[in-house]
KEVO-687389 format. One record per residue (C-alpha): residue number from 1; residue in one letter; chain; x negated, y, z negated. Coordinates in steps of 0.1 Angstrom, whole numbers, plus 5000, padded with zeros to 4 digits. Example, Ala and Ser with C-alpha at 12.3 -4.5 7.8 and 13.67 -1.06 7.14 Angstrom:
REM residues 2
<pt><num>1</num><residuo>a</residuo><cadena>A</cadena><east>4877</east><north>4955</north><up>4922</up></pt>
<pt><num>2</num><residuo>s</residuo><cadena>A</cadena><east>4863</east><north>4989</north><up>4929</up></pt>
This chain:
REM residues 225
<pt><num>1</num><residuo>x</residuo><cadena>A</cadena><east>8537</east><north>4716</north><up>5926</up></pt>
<pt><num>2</num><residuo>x</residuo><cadena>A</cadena><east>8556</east><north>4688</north><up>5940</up></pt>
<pt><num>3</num><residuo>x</residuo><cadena>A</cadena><east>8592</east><north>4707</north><up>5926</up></pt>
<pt><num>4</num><residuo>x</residuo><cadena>A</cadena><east>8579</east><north>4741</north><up>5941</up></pt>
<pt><num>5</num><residuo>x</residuo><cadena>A</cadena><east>8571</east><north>4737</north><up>5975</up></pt>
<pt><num>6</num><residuo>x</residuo><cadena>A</cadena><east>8567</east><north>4766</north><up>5996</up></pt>
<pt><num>7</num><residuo>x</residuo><cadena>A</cadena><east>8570</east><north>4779</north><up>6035</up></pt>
<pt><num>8</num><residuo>x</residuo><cadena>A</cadena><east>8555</east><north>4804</north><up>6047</up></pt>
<pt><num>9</num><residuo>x</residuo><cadena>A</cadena><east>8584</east><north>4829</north><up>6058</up></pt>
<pt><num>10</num><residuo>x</residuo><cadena>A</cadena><east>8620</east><north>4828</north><up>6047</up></pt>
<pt><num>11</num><residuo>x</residuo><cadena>A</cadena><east>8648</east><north>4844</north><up>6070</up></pt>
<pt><num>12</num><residuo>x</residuo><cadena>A</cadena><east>8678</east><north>4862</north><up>6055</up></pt>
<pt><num>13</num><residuo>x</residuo><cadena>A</cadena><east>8702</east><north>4843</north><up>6057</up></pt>
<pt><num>14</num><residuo>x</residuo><cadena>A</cadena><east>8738</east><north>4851</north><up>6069</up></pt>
<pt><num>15</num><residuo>x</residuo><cadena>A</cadena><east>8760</east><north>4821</north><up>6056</up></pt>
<pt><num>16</num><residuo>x</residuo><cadena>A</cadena><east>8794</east><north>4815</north><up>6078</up></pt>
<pt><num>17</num><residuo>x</residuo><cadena>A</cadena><east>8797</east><north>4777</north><up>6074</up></pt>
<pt><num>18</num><residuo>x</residuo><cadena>A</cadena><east>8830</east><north>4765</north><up>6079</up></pt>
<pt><num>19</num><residuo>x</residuo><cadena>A</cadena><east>8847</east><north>4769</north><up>6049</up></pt>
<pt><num>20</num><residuo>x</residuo><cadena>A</cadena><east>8874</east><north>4739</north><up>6039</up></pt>
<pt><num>21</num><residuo>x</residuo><cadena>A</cadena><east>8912</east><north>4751</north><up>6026</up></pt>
<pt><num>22</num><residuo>x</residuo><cadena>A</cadena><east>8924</east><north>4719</north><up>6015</up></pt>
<pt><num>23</num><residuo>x</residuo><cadena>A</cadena><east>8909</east><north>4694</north><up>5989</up></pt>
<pt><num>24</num><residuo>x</residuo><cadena>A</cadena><east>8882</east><north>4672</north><up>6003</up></pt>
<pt><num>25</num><residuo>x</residuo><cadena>A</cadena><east>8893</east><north>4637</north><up>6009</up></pt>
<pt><num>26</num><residuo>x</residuo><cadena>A</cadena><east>8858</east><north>4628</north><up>5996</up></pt>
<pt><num>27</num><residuo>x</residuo><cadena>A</cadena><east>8856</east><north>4636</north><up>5962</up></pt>
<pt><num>28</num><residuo>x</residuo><cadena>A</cadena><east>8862</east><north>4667</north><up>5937</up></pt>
<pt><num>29</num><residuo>x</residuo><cadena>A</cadena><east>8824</east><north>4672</north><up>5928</up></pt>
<pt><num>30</num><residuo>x</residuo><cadena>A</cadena><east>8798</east><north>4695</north><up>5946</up></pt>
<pt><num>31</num><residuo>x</residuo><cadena>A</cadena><east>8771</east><north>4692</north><up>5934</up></pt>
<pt><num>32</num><residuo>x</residuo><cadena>A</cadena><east>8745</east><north>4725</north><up>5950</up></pt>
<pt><num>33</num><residuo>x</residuo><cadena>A</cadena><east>8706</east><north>4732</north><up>5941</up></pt>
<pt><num>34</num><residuo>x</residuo><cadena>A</cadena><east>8674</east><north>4718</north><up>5941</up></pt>
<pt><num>35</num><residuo>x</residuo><cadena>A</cadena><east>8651</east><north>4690</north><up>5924</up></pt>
<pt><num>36</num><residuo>x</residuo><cadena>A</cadena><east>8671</east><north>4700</north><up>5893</up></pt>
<pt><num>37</num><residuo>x</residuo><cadena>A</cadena><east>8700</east><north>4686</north><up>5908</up></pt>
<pt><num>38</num><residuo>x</residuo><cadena>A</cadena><east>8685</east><north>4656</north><up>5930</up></pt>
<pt><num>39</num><residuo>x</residuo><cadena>A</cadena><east>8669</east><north>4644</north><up>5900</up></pt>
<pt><num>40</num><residuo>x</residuo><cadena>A</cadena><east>8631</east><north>4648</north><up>5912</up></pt>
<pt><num>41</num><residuo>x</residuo><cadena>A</cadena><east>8617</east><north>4615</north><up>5890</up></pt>
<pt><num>42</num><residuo>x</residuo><cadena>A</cadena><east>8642</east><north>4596</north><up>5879</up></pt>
<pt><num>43</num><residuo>x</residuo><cadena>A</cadena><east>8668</east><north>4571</north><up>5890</up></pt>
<pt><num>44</num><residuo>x</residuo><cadena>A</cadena><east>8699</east><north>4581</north><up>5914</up></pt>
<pt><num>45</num><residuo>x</residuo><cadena>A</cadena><east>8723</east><north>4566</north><up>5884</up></pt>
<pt><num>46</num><residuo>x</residuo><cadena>A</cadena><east>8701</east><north>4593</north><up>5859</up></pt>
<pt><num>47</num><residuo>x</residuo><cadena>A</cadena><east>8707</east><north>4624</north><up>5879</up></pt>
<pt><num>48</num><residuo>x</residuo><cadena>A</cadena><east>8727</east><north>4652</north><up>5858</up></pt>
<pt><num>49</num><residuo>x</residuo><cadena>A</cadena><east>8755</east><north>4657</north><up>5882</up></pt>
<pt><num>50</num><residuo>x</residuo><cadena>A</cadena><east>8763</east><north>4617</north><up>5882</up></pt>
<pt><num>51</num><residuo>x</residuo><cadena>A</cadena><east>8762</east><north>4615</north><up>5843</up></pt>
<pt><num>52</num><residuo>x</residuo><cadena>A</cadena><east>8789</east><north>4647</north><up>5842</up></pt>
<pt><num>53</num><residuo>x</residuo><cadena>A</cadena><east>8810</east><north>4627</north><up>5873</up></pt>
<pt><num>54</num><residuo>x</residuo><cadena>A</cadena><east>8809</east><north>4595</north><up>5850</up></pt>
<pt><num>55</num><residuo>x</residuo><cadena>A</cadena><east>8815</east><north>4615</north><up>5820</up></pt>
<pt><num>56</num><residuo>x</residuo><cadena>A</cadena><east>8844</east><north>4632</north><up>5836</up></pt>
<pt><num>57</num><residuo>x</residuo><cadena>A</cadena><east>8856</east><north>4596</north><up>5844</up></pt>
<pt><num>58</num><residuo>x</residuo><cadena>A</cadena><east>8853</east><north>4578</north><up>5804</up></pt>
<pt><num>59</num><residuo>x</residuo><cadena>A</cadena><east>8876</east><north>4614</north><up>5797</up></pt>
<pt><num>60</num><residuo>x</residuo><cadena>A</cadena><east>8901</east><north>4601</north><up>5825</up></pt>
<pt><num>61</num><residuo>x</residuo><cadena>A</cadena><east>8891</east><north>4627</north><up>5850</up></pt>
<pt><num>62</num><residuo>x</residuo><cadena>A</cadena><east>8885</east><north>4614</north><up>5878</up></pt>
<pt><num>63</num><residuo>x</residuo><cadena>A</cadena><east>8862</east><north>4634</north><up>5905</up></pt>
<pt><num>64</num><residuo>x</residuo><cadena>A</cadena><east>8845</east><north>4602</north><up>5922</up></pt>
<pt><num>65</num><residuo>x</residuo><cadena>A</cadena><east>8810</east><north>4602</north><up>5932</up></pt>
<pt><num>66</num><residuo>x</residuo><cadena>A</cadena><east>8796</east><north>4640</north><up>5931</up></pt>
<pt><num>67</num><residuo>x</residuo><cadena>A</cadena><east>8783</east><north>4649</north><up>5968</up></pt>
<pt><num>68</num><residuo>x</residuo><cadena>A</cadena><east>8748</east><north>4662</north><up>5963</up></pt>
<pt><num>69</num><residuo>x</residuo><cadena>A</cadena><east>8736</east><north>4688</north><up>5984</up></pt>
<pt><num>70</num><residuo>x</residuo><cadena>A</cadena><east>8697</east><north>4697</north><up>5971</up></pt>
<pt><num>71</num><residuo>x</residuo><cadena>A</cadena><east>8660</east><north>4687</north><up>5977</up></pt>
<pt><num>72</num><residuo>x</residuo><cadena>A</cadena><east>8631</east><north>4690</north><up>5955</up></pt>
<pt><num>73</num><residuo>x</residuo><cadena>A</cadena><east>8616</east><north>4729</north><up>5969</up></pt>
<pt><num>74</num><residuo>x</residuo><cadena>A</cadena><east>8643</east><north>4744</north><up>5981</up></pt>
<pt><num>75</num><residuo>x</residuo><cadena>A</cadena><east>8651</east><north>4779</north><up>5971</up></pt>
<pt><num>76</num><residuo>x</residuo><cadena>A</cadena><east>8680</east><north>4802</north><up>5973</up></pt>
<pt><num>77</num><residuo>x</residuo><cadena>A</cadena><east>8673</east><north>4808</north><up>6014</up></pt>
<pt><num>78</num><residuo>x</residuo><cadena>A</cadena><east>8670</east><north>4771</north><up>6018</up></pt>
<pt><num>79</num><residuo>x</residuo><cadena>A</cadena><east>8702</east><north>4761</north><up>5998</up></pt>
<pt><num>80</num><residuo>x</residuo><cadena>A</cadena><east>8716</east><north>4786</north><up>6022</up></pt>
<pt><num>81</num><residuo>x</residuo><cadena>A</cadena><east>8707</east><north>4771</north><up>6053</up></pt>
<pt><num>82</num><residuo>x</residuo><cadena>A</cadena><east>8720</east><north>4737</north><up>6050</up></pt>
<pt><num>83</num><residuo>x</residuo><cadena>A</cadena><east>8749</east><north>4750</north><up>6031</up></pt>
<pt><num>84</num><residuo>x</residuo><cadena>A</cadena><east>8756</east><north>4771</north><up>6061</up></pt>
<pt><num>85</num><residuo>x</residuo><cadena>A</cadena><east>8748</east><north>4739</north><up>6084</up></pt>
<pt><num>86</num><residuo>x</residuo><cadena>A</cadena><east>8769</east><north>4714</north><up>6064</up></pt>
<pt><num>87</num><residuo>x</residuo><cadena>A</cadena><east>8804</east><north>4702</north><up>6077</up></pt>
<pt><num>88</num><residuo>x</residuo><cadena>A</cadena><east>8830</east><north>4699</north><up>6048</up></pt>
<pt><num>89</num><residuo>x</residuo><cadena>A</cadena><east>8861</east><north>4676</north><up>6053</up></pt>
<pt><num>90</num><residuo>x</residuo><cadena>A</cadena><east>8881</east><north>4697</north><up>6025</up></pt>
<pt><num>91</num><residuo>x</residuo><cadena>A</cadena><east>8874</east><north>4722</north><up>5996</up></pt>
<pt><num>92</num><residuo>x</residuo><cadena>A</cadena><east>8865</east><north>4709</north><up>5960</up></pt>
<pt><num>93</num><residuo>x</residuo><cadena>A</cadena><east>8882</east><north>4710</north><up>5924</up></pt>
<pt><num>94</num><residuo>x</residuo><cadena>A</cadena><east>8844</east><north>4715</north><up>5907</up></pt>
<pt><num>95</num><residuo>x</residuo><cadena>A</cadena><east>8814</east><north>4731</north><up>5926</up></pt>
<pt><num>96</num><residuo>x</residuo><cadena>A</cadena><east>8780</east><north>4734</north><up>5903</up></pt>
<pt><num>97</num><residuo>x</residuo><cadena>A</cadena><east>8750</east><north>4756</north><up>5914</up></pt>
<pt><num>98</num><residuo>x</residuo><cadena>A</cadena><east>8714</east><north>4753</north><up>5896</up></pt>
<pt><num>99</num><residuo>x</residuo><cadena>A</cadena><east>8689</east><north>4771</north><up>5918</up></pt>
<pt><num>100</num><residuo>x</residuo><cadena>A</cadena><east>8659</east><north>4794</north><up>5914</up></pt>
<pt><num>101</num><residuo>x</residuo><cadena>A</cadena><east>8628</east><north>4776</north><up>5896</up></pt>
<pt><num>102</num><residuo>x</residuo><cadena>A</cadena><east>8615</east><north>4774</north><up>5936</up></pt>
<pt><num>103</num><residuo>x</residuo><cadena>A</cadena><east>8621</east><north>4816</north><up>5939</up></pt>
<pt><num>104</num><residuo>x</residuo><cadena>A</cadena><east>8602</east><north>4821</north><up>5909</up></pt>
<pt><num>105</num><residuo>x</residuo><cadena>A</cadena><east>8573</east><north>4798</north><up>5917</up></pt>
<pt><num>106</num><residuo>x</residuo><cadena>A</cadena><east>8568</east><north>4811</north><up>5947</up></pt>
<pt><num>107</num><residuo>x</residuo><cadena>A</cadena><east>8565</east><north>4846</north><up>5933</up></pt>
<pt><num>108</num><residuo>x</residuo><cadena>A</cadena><east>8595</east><north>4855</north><up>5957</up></pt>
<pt><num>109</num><residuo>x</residuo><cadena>A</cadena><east>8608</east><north>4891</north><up>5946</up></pt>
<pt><num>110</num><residuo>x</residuo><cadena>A</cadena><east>8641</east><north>4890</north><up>5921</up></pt>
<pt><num>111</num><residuo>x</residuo><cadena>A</cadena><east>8658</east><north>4914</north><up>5945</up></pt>
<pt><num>112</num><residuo>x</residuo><cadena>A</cadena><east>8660</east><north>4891</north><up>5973</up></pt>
<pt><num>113</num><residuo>x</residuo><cadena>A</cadena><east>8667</east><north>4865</north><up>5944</up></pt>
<pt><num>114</num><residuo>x</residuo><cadena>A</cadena><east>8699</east><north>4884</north><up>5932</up></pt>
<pt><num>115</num><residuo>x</residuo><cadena>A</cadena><east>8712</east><north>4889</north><up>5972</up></pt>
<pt><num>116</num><residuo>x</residuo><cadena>A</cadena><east>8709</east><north>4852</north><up>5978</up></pt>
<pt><num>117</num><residuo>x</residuo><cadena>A</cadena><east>8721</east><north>4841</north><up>5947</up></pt>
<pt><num>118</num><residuo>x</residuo><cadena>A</cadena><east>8749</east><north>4864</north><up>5954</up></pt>
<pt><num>119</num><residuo>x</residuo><cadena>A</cadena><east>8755</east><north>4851</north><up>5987</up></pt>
<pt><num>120</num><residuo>x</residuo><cadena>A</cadena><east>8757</east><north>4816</north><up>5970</up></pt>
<pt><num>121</num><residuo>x</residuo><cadena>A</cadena><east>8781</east><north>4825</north><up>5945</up></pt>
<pt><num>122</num><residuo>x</residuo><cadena>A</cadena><east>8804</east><north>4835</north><up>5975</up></pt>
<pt><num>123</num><residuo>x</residuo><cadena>A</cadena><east>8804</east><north>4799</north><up>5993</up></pt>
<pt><num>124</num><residuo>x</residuo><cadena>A</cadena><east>8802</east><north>4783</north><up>5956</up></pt>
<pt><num>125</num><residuo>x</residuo><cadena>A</cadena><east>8835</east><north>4798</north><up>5953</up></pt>
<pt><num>126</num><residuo>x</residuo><cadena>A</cadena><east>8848</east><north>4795</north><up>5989</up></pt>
<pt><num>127</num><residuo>x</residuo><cadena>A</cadena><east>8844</east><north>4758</north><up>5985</up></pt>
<pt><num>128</num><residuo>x</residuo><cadena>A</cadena><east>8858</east><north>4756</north><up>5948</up></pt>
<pt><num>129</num><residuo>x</residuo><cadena>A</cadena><east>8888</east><north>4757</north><up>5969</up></pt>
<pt><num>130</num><residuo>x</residuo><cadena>A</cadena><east>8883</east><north>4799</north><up>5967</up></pt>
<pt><num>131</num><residuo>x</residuo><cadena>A</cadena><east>8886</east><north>4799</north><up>5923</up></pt>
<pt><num>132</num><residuo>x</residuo><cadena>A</cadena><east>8852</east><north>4811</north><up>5909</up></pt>
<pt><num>133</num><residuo>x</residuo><cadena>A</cadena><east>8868</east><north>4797</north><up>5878</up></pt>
<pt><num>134</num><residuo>x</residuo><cadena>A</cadena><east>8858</east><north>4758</north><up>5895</up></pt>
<pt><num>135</num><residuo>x</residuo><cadena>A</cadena><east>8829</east><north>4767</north><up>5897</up></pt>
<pt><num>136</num><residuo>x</residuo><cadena>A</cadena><east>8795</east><north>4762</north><up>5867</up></pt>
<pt><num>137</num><residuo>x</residuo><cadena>A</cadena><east>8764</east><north>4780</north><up>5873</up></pt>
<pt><num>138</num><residuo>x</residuo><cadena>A</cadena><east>8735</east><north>4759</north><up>5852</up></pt>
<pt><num>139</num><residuo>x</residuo><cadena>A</cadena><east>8702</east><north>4780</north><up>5845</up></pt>
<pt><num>140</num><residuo>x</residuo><cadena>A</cadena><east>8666</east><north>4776</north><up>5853</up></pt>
<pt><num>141</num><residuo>x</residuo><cadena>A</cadena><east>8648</east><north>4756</north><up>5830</up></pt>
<pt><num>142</num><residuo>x</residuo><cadena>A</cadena><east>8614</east><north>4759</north><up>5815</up></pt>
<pt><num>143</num><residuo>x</residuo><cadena>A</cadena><east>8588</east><north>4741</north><up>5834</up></pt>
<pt><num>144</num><residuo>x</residuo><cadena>A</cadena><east>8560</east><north>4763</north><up>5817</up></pt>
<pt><num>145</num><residuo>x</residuo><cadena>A</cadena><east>8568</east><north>4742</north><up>5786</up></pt>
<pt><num>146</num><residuo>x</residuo><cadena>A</cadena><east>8554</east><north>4708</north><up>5805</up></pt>
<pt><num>147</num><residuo>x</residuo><cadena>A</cadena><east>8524</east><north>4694</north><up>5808</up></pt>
<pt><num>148</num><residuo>x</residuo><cadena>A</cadena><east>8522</east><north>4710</north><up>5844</up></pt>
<pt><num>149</num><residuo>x</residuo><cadena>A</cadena><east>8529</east><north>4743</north><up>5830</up></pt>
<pt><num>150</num><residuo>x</residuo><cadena>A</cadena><east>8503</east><north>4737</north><up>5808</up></pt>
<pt><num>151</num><residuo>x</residuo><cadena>A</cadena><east>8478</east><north>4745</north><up>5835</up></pt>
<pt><num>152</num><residuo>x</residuo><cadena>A</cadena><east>8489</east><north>4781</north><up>5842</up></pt>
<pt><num>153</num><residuo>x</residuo><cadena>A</cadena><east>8496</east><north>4811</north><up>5822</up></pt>
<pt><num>154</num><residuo>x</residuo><cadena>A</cadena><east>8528</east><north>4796</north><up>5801</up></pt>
<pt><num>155</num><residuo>x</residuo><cadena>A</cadena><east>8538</east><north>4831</north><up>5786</up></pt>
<pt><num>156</num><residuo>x</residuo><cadena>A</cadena><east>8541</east><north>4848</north><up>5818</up></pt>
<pt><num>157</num><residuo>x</residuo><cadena>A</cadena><east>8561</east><north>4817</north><up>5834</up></pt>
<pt><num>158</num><residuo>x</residuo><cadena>A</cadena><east>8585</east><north>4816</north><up>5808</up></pt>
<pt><num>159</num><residuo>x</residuo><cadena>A</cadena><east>8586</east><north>4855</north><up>5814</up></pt>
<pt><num>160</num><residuo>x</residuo><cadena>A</cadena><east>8595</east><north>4849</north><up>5851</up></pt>
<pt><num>161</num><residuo>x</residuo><cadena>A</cadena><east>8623</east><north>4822</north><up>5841</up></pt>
<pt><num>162</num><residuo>x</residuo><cadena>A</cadena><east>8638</east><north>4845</north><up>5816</up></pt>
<pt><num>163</num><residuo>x</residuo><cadena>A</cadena><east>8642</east><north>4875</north><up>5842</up></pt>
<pt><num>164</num><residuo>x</residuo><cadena>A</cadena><east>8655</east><north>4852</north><up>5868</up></pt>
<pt><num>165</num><residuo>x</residuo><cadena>A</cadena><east>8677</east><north>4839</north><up>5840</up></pt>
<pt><num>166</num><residuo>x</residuo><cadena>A</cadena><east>8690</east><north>4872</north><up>5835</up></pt>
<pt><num>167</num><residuo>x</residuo><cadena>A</cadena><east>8698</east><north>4873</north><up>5873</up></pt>
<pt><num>168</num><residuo>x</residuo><cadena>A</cadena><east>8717</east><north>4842</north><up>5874</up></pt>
<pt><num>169</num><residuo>x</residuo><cadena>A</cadena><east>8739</east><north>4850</north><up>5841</up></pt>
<pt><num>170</num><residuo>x</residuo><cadena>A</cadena><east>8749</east><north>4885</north><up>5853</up></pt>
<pt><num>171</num><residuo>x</residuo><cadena>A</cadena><east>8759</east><north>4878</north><up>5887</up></pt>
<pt><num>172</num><residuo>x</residuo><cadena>A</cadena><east>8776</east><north>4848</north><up>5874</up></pt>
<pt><num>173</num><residuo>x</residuo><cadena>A</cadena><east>8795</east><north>4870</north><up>5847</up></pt>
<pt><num>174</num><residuo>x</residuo><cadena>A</cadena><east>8799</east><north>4895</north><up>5873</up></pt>
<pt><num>175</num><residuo>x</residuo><cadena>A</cadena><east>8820</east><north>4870</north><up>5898</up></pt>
<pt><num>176</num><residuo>x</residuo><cadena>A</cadena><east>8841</east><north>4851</north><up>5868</up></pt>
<pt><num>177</num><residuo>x</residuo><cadena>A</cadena><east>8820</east><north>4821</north><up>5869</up></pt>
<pt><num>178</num><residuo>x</residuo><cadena>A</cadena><east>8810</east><north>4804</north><up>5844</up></pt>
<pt><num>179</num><residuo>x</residuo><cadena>A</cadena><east>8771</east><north>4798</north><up>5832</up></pt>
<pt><num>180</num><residuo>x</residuo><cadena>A</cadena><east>8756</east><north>4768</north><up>5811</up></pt>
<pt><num>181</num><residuo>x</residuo><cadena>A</cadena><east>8725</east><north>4776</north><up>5797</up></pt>
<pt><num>182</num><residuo>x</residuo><cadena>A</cadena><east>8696</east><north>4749</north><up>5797</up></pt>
<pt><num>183</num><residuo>x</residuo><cadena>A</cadena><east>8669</east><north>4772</north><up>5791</up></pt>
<pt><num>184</num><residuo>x</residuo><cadena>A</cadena><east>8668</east><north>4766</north><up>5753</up></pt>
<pt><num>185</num><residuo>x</residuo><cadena>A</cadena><east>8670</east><north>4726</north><up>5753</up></pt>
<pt><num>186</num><residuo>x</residuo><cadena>A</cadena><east>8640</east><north>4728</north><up>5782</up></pt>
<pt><num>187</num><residuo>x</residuo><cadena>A</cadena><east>8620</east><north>4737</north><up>5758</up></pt>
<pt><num>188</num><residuo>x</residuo><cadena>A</cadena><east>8624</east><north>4703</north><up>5737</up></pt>
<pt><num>189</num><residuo>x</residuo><cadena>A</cadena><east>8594</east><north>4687</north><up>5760</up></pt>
<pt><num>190</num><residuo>x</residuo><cadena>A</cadena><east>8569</east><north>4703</north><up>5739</up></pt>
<pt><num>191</num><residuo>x</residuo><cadena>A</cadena><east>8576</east><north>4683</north><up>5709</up></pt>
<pt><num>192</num><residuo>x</residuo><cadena>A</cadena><east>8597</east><north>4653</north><up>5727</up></pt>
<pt><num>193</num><residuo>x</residuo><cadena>A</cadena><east>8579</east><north>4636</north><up>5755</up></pt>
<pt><num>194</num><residuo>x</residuo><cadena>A</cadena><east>8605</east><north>4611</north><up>5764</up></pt>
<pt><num>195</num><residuo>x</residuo><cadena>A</cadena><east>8624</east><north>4643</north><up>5782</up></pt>
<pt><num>196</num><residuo>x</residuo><cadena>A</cadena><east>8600</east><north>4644</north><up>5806</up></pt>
<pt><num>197</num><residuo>x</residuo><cadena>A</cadena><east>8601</east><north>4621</north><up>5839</up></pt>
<pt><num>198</num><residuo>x</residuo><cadena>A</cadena><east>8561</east><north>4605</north><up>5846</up></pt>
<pt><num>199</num><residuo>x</residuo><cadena>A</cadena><east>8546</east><north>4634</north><up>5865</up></pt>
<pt><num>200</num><residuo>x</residuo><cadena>A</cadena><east>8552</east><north>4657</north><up>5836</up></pt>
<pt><num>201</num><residuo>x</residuo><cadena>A</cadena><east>8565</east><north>4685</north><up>5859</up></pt>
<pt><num>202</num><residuo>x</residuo><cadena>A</cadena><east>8603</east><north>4671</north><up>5857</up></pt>
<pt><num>203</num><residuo>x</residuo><cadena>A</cadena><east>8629</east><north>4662</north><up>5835</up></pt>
<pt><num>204</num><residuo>x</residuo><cadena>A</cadena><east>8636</east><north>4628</north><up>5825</up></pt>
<pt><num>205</num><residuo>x</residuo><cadena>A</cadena><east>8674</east><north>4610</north><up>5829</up></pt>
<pt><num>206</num><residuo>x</residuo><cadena>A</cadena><east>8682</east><north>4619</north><up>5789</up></pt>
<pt><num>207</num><residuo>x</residuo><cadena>A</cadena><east>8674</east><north>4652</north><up>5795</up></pt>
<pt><num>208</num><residuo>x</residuo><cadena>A</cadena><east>8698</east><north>4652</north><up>5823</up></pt>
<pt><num>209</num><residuo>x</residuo><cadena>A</cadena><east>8721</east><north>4635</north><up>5803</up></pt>
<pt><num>210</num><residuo>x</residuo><cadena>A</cadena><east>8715</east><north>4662</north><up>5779</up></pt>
<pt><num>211</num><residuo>x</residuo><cadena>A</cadena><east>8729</east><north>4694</north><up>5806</up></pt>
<pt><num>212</num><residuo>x</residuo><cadena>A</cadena><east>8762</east><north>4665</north><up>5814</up></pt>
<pt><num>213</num><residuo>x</residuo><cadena>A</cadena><east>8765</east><north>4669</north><up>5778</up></pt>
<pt><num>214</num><residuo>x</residuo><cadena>A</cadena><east>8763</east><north>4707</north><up>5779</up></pt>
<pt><num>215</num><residuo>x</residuo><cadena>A</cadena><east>8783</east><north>4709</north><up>5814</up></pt>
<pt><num>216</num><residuo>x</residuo><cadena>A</cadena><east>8813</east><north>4686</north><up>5806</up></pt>
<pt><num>217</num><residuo>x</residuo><cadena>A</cadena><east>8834</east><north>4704</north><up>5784</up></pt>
<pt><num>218</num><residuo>x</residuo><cadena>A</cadena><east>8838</east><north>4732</north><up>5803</up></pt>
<pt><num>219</num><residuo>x</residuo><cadena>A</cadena><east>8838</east><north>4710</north><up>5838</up></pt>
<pt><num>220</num><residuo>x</residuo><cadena>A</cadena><east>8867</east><north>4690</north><up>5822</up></pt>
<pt><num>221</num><residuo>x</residuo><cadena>A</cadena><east>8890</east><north>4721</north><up>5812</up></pt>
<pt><num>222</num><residuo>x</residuo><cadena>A</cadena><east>8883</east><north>4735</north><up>5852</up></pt>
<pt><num>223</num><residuo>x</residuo><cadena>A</cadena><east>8892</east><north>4702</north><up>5867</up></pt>
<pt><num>224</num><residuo>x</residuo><cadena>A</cadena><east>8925</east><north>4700</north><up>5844</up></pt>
<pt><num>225</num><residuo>x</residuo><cadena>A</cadena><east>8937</east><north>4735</north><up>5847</up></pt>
């Protein structure tokens, strides 16, 4: 599974990047997670986190090009890492975090799920210019509704997605940060194929454009408060 690919070992993780205190000179827009976020199959114009920057823009708020920090198979430990490795000029006014589809398919345990998502909620916030209320968490989507998913058991995967759902929104709850829920329109690639990018695994640039849809209102209100 090109989304979902695995290593053999993943280290705990003990994040202490350097953590900016002023307003990046950069941008306004982080942009954290995995081939979600990069937009695994489609265009760079088409990924979600540029139509919510552009949609920010057409409503007069100006963030300028999101900085993107996610590859297609990363999981929580990963996202970590280069977090923890990354230099940051300055802190930002909106931080979004969509990880967790790699976790699950890798049949990592939701404990260690929960601790690392945790850990990522921290620096989310640290670099939301320390405000959990800059920060949106998006949800995992449903790749069992795919063709892919048609392959494997698609009852338990949605199963799997649901309970690291519920992992994502209570954490999220429990650290004031806000969560947009994609996990419902996901499941629109069963009766609409044009949401789906060619390898039938990933989502397609409308149904990125779909979660900017969901995402902006509440990314607009953070970014003028």
């Amino acid at each position: 599974m090109a989304a979902c690919s695995s290593s053999e070992t993943e280290e705990e993780v003990t994040p202490t990047p350097n953590i900016p205190t002023t307003p990046s000179a950069s941008g306004s827009y982080l942009a954290l997670g995995d081939s979600y976020t990069i937009g695994q199959g489609v265009a760079a114009t088409e990924r979600w986190p540029v139509y919510l920057a552009n949609s920010l823009s057409g409503e007069g708020v100006k963030v300028g090009e999101p900085r993107i920090i996610a590859q297609t198979g990363w999981t929580t430990a990963d996202l970590l890492q280069r977090v923890k490795t990354e230099k940051f000029d300055g802190g930002y006014g909106l931080v979004s975090l969509m990880i967790g589809v790699n976790n699950q398919y890798q049949g990592r345990s939701l404990e260690e799920f929960r601790t690392q998502f945790r850990e990522l909620l921290t620096l989310s916030t640290a670099l939301a210019l320390k405000d959990p209320k800059n920060v949106l968490v998006l949800t995992i989507p449903d790749w069992g509704a795919t063709p892919f998913g048609s392959s494997r058991d698609r009852a338990s995967t949605s199963a799997q997605i649901k309970r690291f759902n519920e992992v994502i929104k209570a954490e999220a709850t429990t650290a004031g940060i806000t969560v947009i829920d994609v996990y419902d329109i996901s499941l629109l690639v069963r009766e609409t194929p044009a949401y789906l990018a060619p390898d039938g695994l990933h989502y397609s640039g409308l149904m990125h454009q779909r979660w900017a849809q969901m995402a902006l209102p509440e990314a607009k209100k953070k970014l003028l408060e």
